[in-house]
C-alpha positions as CSV (number, residue, x, y, z in Angstrom):
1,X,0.0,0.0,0.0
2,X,3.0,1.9,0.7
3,X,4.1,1.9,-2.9
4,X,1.1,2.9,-4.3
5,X,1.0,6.0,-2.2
6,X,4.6,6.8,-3.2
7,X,3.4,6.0,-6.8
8,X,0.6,8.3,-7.4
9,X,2.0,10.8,-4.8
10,X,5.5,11.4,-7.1
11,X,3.2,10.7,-10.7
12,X,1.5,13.8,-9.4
13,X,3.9,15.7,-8.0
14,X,6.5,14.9,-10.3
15,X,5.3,13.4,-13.1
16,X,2.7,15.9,-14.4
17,X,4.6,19.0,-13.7
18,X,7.5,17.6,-15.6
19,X,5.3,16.6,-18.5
20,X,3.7,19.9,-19.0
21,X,6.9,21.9,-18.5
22,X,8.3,19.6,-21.2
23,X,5.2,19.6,-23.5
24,X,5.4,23.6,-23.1
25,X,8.9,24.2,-23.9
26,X,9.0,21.4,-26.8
27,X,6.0,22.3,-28.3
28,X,6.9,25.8,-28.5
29,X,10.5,25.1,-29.6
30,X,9.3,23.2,-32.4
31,X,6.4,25.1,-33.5
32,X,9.4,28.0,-33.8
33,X,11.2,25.9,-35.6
34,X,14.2,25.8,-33.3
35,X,14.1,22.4,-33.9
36,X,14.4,20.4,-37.5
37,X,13.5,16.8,-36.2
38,X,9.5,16.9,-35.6
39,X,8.6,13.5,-36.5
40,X,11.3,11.2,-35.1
41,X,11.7,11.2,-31.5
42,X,14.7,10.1,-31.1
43,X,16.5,12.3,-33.6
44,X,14.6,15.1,-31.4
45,X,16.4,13.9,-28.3
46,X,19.6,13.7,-29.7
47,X,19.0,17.3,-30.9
48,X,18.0,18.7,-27.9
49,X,20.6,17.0,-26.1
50,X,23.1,18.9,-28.1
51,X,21.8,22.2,-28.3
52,X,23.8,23.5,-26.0
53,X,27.1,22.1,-27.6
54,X,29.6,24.4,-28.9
55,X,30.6,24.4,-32.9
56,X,33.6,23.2,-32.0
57,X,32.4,20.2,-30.1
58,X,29.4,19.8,-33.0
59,X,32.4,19.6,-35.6
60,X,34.3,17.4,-33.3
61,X,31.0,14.8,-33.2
62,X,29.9,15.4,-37.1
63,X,27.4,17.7,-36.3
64,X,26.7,20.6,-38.8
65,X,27.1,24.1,-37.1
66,X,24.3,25.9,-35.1
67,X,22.2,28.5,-37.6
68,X,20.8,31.6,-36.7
69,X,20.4,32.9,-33.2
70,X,18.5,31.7,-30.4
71,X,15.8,32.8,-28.4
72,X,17.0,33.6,-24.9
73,X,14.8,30.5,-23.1
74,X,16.0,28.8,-25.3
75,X,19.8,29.4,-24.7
76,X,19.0,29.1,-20.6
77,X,17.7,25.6,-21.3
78,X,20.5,25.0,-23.3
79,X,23.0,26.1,-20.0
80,X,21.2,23.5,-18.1
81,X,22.5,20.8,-20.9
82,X,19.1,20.2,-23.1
83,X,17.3,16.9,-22.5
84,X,15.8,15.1,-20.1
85,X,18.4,16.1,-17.6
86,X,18.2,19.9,-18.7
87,X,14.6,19.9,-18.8
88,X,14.8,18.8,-15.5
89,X,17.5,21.1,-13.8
90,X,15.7,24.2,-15.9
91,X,12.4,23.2,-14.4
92,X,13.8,23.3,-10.8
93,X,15.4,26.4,-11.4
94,X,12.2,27.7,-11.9
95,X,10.8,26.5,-9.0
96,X,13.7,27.9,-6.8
97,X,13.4,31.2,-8.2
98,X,9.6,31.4,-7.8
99,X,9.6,30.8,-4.2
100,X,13.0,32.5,-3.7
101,X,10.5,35.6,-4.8
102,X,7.8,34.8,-2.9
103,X,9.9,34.8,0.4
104,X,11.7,37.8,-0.1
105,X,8.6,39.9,-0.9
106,X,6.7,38.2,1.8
107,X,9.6,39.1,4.4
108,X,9.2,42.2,3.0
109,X,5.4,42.6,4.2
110,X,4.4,43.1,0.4
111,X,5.4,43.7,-3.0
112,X,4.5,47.9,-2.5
113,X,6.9,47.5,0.8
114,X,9.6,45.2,-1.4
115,X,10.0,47.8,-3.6
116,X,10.0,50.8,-1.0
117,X,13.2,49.1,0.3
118,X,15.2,47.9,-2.8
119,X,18.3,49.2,-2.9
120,X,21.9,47.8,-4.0
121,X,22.2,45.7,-0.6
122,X,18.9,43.7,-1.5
123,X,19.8,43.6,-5.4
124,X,23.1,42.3,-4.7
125,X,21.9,39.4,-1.9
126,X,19.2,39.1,-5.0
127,X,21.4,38.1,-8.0
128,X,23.6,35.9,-5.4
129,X,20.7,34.1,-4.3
130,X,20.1,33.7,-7.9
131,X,23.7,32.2,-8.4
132,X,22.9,29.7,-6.0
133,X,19.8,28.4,-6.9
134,X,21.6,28.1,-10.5
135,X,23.4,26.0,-9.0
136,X,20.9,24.4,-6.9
137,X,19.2,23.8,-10.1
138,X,22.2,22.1,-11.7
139,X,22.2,19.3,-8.9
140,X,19.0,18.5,-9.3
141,X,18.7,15.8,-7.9
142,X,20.4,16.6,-4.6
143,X,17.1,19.2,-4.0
144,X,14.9,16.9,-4.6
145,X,15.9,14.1,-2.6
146,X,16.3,16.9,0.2
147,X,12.7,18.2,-0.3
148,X,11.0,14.2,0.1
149,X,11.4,12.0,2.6
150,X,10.6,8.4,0.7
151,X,12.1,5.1,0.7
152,X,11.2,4.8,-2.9
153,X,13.4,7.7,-4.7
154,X,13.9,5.7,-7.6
155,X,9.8,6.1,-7.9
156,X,10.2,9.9,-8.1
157,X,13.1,9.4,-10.6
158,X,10.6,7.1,-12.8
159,X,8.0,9.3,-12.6
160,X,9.9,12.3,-13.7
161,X,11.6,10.7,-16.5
162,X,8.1,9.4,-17.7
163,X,6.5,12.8,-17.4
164,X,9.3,13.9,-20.0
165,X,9.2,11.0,-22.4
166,X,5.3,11.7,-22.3
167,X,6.0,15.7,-22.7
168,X,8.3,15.1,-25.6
169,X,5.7,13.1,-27.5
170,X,2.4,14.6,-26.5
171,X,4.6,18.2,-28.2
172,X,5.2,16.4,-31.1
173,X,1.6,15.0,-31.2
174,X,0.6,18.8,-31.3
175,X,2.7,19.8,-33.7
176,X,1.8,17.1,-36.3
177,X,-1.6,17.4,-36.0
178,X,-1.2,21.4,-36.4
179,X,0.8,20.3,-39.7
180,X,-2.2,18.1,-40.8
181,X,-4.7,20.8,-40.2
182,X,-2.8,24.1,-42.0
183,X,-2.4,21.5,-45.0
């Protein structure tokens, strides 16, 4: 009974969250056509997962370069290293920052208060908050497993990885059958 709890608890918890994040940000990298590799899932994967590579490492692998420029979510995605595990570490960063916000405009008494007292001190305490929960994101998995207590962690792991495989193809889904339509 135990199990099941810990299932549905981390399928809702994790699982979802991740697989909307993911649908979101694929979808709408793909329907900008930051992506060439709509149809195959697993040439989309290995594109995302290089994204973030430099030329030099693309030539290195075979790769052709990068074109054009990219859209500044999507270079911060591609800093957290693309894929399942930049998804991921992007998504938490997220989550750090929001309640990082939260807390410091609560302990503020209020946004109109917050912003009656920012000056250089807070901004400064600000960005290096923001430095560590960058890297806070980055070990993902260190928050997480610091935020549950569960004797099942490979559960939440399984969850979160399905919610991505499901994001990746539920945006791809979308995109084809906005393809069939405008055609």
């Amino acid at each position: 009974m135990a199990f099941l709890k810990e299932f549905f608890w981390a399928l809702f918890m994790v699982g979802v969250p991740i697989g909307i994040f993911t649908t979101a940000l694929v979808w709408w990298a793909l329907r900008g056509g930051h992506f060439k590799e709509v149809l195959d899932s697993d040439a989309l994967k290995n594109e995302i997962k290089t994204m973030g590579w430099s030329d030099k490492k693309r030539k290195k692998k075979g790769l052709e370069k990068a074109t054009g420029t990219s859209h500044p979510l999507k270079k911060k995605w591609a800093r957290f290293g693309g894929g399942f595990y930049g998804i991921v570490a992007f998504f938490t960063y997220i989550v750090i920052e929001v309640l990082e916000i939260i807390s410091v405009i609560s302990d503020f008494g209020g946004f109109i208060s917050f912003l009656k007292q920012l000056n250089l001190n807070v901004i400064i305490s600000m960005l290096v908050e923001a430095l560590t929960n960058f890297i806070s994101a980055m070990v993902w998995p260190f928050y997480w497993l610091s935020r549950i207590d569960t004797g099942y962690a490979w559960v939440w792991f399984a969850m979160s990885y399905a919610g991505y495989w499901a994001g990746l193809q539920l945006a791809q889904l979308l995109i084809k059958r906005n393809s069939q339509v405008v055609t």
